[in-house]
C-alpha positions in Angstrom: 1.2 20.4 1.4 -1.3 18.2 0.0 -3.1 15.9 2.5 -3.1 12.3 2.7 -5.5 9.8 1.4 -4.6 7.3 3.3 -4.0 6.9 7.1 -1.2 6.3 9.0 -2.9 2.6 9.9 -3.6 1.8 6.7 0.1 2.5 5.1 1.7 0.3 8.0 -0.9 -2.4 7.6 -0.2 -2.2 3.7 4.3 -2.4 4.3 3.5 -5.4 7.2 1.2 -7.6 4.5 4.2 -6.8 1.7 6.4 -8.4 4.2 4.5 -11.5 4.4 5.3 -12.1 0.8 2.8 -11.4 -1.8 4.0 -10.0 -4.9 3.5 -6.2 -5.1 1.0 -6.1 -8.0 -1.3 -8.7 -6.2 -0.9 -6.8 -3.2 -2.2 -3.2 -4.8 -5.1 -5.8 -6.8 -6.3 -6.0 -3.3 -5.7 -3.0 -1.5 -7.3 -0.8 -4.7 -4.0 1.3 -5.0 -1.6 2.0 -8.1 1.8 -0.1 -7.9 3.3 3.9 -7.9 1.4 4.6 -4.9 2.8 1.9 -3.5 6.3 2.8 -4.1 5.6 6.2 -3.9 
């Protein structure tokens, strides 16, 4: 199994700031990640 590259901390921080609102494309602008990362 291949190992994260992200943390833990990071991917909840990332799913609580989506809930705030931001769309999802401005959200992955600022985090540096793909939109499929995202939804992966």
């Amino acid at each position: 199994m291949r190992k994260s590259r992200f943390n833990e901390k990071q991917i909840i921080g990332v799913l609580k700031e989506h809930q705030a609102g931001p769309p999802v494309a401005k959200l992955c602008r600022k985090q540096g990640i793909s939109g499929a990362t995202f939804y992966a």
